[in-house]
C-alpha positions in Angstrom: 144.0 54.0 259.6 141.9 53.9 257.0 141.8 51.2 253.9 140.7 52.2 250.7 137.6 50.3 251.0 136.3 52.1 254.0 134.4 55.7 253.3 135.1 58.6 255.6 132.8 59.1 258.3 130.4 61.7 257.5 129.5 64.6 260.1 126.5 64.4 261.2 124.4 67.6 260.0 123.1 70.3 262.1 118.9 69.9 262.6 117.3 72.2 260.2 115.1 74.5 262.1 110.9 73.7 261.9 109.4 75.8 259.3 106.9 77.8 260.6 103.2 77.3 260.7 100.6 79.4 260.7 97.0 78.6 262.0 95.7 76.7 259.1 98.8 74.6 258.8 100.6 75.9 255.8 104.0 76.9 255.9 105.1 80.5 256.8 108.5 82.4 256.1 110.2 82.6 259.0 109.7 86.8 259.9 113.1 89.2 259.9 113.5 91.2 262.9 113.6 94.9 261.4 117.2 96.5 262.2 117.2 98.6 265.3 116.1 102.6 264.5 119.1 105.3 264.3 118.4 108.1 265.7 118.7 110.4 262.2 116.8 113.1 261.5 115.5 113.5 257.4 114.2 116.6 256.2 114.0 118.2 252.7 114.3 121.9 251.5 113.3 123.4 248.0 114.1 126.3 245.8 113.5 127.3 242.5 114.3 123.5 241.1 117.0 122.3 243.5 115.5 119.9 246.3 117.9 119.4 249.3 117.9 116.5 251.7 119.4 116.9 255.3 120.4 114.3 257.6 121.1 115.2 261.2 122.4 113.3 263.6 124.5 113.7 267.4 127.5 114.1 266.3 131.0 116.6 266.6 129.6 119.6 264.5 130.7 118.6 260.6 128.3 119.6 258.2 128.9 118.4 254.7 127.4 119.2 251.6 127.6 116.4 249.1 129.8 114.8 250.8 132.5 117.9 250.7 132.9 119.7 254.4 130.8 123.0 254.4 134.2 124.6 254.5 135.5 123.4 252.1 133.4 125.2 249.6 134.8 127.9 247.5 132.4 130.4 246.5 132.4 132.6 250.1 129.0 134.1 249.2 127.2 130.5 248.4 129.2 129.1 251.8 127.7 131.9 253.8 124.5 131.3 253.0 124.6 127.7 253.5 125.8 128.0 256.9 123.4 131.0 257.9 121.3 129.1 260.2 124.3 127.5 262.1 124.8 131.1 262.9 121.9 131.8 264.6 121.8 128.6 266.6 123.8 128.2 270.1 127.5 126.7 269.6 126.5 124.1 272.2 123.8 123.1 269.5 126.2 123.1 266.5 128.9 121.6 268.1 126.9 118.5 269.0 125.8 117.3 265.8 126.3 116.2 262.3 124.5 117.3 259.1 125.0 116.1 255.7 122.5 117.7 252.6 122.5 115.8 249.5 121.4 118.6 247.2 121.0 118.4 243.6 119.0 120.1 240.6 118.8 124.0 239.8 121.7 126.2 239.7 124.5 127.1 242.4 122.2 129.7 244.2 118.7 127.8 243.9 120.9 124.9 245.7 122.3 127.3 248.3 118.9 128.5 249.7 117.5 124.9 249.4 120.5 123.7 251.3 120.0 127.2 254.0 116.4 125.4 254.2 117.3 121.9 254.7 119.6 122.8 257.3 116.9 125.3 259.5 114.2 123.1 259.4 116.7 119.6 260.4 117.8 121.9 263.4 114.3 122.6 264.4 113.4 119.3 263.9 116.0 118.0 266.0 116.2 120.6 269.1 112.6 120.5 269.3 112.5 124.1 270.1 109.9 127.1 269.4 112.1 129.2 270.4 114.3 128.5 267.3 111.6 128.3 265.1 110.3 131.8 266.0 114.2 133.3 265.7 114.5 131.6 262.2 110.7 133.1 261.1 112.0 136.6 262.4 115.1 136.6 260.6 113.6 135.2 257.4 110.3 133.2 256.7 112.4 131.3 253.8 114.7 129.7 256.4 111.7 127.3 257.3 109.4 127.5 254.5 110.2 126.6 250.9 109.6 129.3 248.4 106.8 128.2 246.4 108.0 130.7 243.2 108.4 128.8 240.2 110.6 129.6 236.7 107.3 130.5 234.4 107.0 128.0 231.2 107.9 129.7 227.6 104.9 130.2 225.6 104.0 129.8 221.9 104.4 133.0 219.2 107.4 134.4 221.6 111.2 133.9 222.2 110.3 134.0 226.3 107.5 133.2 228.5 106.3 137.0 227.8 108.3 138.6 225.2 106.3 138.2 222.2 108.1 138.3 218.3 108.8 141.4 216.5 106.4 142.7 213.6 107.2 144.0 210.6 105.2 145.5 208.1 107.8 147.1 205.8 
């Protein structure tokens, strides 16, 4: 029992661990270990203004477009053309992993095609195969390579970048 004089016993503390020293004698930060690698695949696709960012990993064959499952989509025309490549690569290859494409700028069709390109080039990357990179180049060079056609910038004395304003001399 204890009186009310006596204080508790106190734990006795865990041993702080030596600081590190480096050669001269000062103190170093002790160093992180760097977390393990993942085995994801990051590659990027353009179009008009819309960039697209595709992340593939093994997986069961969901492909999502920010965030939402490709299906999901509602515009057919815009959904077809996202999933184009998947077409043309084997089921055993589509099946077997996951893709998900952040996409954002530009309108619904620039991000489409940058999202068609994301996709190509993350399955190319991924497979490893020149074989599937010579399919997707025969189909359509834009599958792999990002179209380098810009929106021209509006001029001065005009409504558009050529159109020029009307004269009048009456």
């Amino acid at each position: 029992m204890m009186t009310t004089t006596e204080k508790p016993k106190e734990k006795a503390a865990a041993p702080k661990p030596a600081k590190q020293k480096d050669a001269k004698g000062k103190a170093v930060a002790p160093v992180k270990k760097a977390p393990p690698k993942s085995n994801v695949i990051v590659v990027r696709g353009k179009r008009k203004e819309a960039v697209a960012r595709a992340y593939i990993r093994k997986g069961t064959g969901k492909v999502r477009v920010n965030k939402m499952l490709l299906d999901s989509i509602a515009n057919p025309y815009t959904k077809s053309l996202m999933g184009e490549p998947l077409t043309i690569v084997d089921d055993k290859v589509s099946k077997s992993v996951d893709i998900d494409v952040d996409v954002y700028g530009g309108g619904p069709m620039g991000q489409a095609q940058a999202v068609r390109c994301a996709i190509s080039r993350a399955l190319v990357a991924f497979t490893k195969d020149s074989s599937l990179r010579e399919e997707f180049h025969k189909r359509d060079k834009f599958f792999l390579i990002e179209d380098s056609r810009r929106v021209e910038p509006k001029k001065y004395k005009g409504p558009k970048a050529r159109a020029r304003f009307q004269k009048s001399y009456r």
